[in-house]
Backbone as a ProteinNet text record, in pm:
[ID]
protein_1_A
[PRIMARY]
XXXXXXXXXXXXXXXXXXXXXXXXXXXXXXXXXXXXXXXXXXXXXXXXXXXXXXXXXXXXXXXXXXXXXXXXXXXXXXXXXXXXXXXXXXXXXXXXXXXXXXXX
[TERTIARY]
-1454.1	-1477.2	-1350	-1366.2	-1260.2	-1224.5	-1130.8	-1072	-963	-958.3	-858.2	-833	-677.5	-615.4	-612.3	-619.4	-583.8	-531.8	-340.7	-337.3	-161.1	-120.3	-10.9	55.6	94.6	171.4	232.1	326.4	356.8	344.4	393.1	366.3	241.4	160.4	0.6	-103	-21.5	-69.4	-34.2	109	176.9	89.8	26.9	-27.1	-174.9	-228.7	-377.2	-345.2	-248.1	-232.8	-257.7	-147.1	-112.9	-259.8	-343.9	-456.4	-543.9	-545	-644.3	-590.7	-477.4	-405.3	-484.5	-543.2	-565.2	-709.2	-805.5	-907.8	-936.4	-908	-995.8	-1084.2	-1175.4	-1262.9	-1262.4	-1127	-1116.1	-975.8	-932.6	-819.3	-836.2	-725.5	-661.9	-622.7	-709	-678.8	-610.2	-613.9	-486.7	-482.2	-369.6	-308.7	-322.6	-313.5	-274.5	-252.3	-174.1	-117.4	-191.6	-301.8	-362.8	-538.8	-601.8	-767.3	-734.1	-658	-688.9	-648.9	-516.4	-532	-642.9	-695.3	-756.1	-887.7	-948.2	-1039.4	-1080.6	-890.8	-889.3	-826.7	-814.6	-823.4	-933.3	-1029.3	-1176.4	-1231	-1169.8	-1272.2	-1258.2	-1136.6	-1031.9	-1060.1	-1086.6	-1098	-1211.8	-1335.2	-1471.7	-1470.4	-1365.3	-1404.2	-1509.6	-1538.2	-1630.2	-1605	-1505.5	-1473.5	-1354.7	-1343	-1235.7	-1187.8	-1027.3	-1025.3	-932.1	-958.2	-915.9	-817	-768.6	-729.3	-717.1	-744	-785.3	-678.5	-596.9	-469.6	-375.7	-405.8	-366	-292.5	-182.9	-176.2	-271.6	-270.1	-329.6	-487.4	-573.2	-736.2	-690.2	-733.3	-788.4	-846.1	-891.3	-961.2	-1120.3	-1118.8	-1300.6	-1311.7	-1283	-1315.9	-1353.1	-1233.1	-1201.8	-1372.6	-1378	-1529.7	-1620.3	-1660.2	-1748.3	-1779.6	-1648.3	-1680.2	-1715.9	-1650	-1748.1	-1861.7	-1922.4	-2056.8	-2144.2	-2092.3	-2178.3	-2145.7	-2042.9	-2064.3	-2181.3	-2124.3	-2247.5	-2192.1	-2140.7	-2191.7	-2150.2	-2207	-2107.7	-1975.6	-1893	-1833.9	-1844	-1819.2	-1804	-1669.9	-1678.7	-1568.5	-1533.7	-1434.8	-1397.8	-1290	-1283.9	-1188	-1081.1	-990.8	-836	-778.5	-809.9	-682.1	-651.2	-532	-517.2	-580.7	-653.6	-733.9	-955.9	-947.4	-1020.5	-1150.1	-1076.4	-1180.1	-1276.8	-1197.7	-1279.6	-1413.3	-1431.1	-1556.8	-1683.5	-1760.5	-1837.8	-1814.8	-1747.1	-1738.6	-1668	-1628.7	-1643.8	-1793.6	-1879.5	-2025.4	-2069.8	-2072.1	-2143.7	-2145.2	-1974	-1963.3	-1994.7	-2061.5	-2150	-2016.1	-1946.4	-1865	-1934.2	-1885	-1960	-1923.3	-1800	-1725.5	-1593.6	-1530.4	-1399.8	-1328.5	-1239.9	-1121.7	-1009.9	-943.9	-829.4	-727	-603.2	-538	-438.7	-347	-319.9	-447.2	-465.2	-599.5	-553.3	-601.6	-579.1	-648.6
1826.7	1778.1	1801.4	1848.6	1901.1	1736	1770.2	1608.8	1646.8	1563.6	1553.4	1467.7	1411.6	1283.8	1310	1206.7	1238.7	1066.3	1006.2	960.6	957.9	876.5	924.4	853.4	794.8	706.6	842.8	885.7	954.9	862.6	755	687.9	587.9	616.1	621.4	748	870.9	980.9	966.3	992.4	992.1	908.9	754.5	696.7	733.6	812.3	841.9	1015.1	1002.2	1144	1124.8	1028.2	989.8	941.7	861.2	810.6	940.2	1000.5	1158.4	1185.7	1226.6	1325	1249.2	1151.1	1092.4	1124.2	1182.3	1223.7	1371.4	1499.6	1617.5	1667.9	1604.9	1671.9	1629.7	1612.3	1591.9	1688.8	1774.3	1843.6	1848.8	1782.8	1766.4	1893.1	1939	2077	2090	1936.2	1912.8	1820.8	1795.2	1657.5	1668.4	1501.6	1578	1433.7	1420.4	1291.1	1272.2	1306.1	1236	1308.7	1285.3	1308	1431.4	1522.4	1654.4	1741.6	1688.7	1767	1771.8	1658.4	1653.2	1712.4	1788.5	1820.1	1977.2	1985.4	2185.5	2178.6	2141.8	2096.1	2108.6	2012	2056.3	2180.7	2220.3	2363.9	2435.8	2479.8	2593	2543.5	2390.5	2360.6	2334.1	2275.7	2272.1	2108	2045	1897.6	1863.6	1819.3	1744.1	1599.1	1556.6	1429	1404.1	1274.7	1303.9	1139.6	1093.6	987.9	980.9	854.5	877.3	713	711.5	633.9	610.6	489	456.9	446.7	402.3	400.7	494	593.8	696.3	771.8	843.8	884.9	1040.7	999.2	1092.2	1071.8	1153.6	1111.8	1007.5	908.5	792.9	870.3	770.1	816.5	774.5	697.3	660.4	805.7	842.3	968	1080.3	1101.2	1208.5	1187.2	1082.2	1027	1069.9	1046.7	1062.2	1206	1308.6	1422.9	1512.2	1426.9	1546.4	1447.5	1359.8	1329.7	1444.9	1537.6	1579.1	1737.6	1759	1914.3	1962.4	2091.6	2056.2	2211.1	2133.4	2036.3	1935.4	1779.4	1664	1649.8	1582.8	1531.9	1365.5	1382.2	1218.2	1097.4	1054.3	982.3	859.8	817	686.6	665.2	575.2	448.1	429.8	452.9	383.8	289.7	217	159.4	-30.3	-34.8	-181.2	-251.8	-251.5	-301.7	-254.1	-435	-511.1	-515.2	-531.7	-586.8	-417	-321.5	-198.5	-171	-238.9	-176.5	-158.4	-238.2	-188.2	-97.6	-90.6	65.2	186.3	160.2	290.6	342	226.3	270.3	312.1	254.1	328.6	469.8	510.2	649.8	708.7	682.7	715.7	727.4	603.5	630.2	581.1	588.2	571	486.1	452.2	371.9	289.1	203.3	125	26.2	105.4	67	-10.1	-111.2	-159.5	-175.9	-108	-89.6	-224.3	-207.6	-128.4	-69.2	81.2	109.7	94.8	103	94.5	169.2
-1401.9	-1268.6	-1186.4	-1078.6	-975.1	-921	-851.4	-755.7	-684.9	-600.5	-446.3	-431.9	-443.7	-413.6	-248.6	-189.7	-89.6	-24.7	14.7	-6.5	67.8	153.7	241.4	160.2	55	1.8	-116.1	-205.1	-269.7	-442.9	-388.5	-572	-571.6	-508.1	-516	-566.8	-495.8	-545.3	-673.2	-716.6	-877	-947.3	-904.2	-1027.6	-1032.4	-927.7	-968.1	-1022.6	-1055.4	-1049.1	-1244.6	-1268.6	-1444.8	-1453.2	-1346.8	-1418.5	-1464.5	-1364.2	-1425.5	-1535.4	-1592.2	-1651.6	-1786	-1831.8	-1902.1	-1947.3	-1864.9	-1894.4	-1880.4	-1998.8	-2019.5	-1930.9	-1889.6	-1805.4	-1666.4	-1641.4	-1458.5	-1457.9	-1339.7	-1318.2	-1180.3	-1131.7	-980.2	-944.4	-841.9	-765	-658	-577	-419.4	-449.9	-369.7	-300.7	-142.8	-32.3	93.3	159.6	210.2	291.5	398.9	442.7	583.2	549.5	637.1	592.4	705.4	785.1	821.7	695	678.1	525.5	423	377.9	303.5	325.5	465.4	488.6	442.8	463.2	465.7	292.1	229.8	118	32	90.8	75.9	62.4	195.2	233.7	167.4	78	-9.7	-127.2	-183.2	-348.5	-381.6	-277.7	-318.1	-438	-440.2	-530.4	-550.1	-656	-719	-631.2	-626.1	-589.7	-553.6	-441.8	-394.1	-368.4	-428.1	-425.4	-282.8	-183.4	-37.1	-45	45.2	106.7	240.2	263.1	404.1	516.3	474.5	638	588	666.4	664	804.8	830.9	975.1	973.8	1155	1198.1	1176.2	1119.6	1098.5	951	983.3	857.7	745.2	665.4	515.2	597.1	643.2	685.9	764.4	869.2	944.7	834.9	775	678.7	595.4	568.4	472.8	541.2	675.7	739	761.5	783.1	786	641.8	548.7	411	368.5	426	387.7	491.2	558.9	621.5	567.5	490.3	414.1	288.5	251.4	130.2	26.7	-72.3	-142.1	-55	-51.6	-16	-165.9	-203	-303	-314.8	-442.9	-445	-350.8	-269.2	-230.6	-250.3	-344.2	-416.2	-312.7	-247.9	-162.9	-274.3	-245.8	-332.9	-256.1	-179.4	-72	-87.7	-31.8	-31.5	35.8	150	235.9	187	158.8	73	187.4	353.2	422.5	503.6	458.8	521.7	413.3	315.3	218.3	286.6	374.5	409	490.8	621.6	687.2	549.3	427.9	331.1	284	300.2	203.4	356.3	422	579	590	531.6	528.9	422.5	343.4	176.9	83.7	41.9	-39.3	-150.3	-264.7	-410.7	-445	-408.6	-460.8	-404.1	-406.5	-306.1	-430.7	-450.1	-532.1	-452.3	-546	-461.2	-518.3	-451.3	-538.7	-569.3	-675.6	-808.2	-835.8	-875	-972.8	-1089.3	-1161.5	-1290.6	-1365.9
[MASK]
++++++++++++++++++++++++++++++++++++++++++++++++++++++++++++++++++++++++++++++++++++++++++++++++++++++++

């Protein structure tokens, strides 16, 4: 399974980075500090899934969400973020999932 951190914090990336490294059948193809990156990211790696974070500069992780629920393939988009109270505007934007961090 392909994946895309995408995630303006650097030792947020690093620990979802060690959390993958832990499972065989996932390999991190980008990284990208804001959801414009993470879009053209997309476009060039094709993810299976893509773990986001929400306060982000420049386009957010919700925008960024909103625009690959509308590509296709879509990918999976798992919420990583510290902010507990955005979960429903993440599923609005078809996320699968809303993690908070620490992940673990």
């Amino acid at each position: 399974m392909k994946v895309l951190i995408a995630d303006d914090e650097p030792i947020a990336r690093e620990r979802l980075r060690a959390l993958l490294a832990e499972h065989a059948d996932m390999t991190l193809v980008a990284e990208a500090g804001d959801g414009e990156e993470a879009l053209r990211a997309y476009d060039e790696h094709a993810p299976d899934v893509v773990l986001l974070d929400i306060a982000m500069p420049g386009m957010d992780g919700l925008e960024a969400a909103r625009r690959l629920a509308e590509t296709d393939p879509r990918p999976a988009v798992v919420f990583c973020t510290a902010y507990d109270e955005h979960a429903l505007s993440a599923y609005e934007a078809a996320a699968v999932d809303y993690l908070v961090k620490p992940v673990r």
